[in-house]
C-alpha positions as CSV (number, residue, x, y, z in Angstrom):
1,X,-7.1,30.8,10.4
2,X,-8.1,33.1,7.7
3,X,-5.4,35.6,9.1
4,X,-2.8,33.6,8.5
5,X,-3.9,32.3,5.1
6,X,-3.8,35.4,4.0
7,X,-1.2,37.6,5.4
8,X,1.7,34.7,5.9
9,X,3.5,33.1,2.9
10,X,3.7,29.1,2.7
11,X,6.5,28.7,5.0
12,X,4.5,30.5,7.9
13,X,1.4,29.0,6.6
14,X,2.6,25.5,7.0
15,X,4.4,26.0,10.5
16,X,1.2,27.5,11.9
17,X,-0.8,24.6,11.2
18,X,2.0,22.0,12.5
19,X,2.2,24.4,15.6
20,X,-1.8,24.3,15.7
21,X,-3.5,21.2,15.2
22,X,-6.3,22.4,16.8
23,X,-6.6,24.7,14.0
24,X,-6.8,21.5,11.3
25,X,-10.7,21.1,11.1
26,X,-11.3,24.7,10.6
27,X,-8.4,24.6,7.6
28,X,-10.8,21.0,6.3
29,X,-13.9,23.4,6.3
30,X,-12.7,26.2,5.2
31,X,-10.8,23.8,2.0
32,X,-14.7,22.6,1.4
33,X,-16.3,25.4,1.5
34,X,-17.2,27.8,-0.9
35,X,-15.2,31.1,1.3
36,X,-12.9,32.1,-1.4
37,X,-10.0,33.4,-1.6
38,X,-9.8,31.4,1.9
39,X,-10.9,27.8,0.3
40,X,-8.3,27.0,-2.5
41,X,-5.7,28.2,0.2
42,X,-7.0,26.5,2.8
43,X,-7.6,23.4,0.3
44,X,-3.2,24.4,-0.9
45,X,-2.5,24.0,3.0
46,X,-3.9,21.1,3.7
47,X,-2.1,19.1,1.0
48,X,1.0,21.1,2.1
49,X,0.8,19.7,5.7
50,X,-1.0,16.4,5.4
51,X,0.5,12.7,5.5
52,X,-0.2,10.0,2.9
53,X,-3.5,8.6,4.0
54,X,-3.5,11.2,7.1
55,X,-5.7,10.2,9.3
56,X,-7.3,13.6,10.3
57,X,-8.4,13.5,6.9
58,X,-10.0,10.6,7.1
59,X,-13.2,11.6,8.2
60,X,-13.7,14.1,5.8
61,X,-12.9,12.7,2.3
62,X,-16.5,12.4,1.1
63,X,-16.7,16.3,2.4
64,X,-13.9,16.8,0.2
65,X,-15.4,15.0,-2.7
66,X,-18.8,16.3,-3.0
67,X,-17.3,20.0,-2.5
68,X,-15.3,19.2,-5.9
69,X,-17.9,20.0,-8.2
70,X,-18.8,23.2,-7.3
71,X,-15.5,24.4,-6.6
72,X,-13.5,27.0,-9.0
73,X,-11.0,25.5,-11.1
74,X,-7.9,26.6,-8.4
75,X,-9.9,25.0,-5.3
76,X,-10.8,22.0,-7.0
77,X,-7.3,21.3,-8.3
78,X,-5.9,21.6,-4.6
79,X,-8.8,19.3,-3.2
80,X,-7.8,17.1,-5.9
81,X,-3.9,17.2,-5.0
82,X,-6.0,16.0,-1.4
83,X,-7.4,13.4,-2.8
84,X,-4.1,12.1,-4.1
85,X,-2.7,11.5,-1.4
86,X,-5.5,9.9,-0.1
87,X,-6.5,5.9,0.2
88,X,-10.3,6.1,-1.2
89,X,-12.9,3.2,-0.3
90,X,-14.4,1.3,-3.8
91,X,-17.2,3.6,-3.6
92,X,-15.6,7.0,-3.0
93,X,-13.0,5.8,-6.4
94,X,-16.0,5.2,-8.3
95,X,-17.4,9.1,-7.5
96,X,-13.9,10.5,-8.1
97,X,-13.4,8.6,-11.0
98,X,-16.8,9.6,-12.9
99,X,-16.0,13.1,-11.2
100,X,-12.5,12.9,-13.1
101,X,-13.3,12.1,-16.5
102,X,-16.0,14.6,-16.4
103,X,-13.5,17.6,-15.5
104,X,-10.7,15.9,-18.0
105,X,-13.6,16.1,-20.7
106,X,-14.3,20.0,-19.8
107,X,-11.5,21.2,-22.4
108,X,-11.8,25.0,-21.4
109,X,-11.1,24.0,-17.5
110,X,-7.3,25.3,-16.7
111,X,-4.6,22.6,-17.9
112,X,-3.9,21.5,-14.1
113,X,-6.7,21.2,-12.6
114,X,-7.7,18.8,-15.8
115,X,-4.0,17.3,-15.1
116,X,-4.8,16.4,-11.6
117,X,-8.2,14.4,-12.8
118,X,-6.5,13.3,-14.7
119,X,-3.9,11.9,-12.2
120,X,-6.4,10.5,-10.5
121,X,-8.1,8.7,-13.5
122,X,-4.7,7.4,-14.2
123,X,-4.3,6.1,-10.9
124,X,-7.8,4.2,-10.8
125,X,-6.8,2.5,-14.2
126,X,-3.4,1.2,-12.2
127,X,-5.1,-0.1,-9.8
128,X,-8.3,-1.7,-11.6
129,X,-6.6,-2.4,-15.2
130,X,-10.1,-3.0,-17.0
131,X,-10.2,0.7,-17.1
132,X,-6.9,0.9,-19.2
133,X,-9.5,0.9,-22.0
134,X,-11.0,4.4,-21.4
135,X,-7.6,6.0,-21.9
136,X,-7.6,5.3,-25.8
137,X,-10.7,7.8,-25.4
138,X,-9.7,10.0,-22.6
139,X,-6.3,10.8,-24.8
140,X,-8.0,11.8,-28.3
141,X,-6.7,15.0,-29.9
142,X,-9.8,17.1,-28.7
143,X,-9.1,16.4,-25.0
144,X,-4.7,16.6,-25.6
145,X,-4.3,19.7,-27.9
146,X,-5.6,22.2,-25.3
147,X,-3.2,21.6,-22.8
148,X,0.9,23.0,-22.7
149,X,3.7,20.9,-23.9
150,X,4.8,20.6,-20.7
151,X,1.5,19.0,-19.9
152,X,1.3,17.0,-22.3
153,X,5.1,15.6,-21.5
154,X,3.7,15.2,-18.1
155,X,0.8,12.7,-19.1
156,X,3.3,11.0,-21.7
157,X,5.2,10.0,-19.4
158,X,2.8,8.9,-16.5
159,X,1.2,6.5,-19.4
160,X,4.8,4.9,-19.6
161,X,4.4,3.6,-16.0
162,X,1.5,1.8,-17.0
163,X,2.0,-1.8,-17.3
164,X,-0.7,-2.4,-20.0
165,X,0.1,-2.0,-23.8
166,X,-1.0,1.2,-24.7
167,X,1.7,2.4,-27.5
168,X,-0.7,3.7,-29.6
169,X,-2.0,6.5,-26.8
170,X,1.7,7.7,-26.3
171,X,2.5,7.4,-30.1
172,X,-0.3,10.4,-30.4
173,X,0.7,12.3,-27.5
């Protein structure tokens, strides 16, 4: 698996893995592990191959989240992108969430991977709306100005999709 991570480019990557499922747990530990440059690669693949709410993840989301913290910025934004696609249990969203605004808060972390907690938080606040209040906080001008305009147009325009009233966030984005 490292082999390949290394010397193949996504395409090759991505059909090894389909054309070895065997090889899927050792991609999971190697995406949770602290093996760089194989992690964040390994962590890339994963969301590369997976299914919405795949199954072979499953088993390993709480793995996936407590290997977050102490990832570097690149591994932690692809085991976010994970997590994305993944259906979390009430307890796991409550982790990721706290675990979210704390990396959105981190202004010298690199734009995506604060993008991708960001996602997430977004997400969370779709799904239980009494969090629509955190984003008047979460969208201050100390947590926006860091990030690129095409960042910024990103999270703009994710905040439209929100059902709740919240012109006066996307007035100061």
């Amino acid at each position: 698996m490292e082999h390949i991570l290394t010397n193949s480019y996504k395409d090759g990557m991505i059909h090894y893995l389909n054309s070895h499922p065997e090889d899927f747990d050792e991609a999971i530990q190697l995406a949770v592990t602290d093996k760089q440059p194989y992690s964040w690669r390994a962590a890339w693949l994963l969301w590369s191959c997976m299914e919405v709410n795949d199954v072979r993840i499953r088993v390993y989301v709480k793995n996936i989240i407590d290997a977050i913290p102490s990832a570097k910025d690149g591994q932690k934004r692809e085991l976010l992108n994970v997590l994305l696609k993944m259906e979390l249990s009430e307890d796991d969203e409550g982790r990721v969430f706290s675990m979210c605004v704390d990396i959105w808060e981190q202004i010298h972390k690199r734009p995506s991977v604060r993008w991708k907690a960001f996602h997430l938080i977004v997400r969370m606040m779709q799904k239980y709306p009494d969090l629509i209040h955190e984003i008047e906080f979460l969208t201050q001008d100390q947590y926006i100005d860091s990030l690129s305009p095409g960042i910024k147009y990103s999270i703009k325009n994710v905040l439209k999709d929100i059902p709740q009233k919240i012109d006066s966030v996307c007035i100061s984005l």
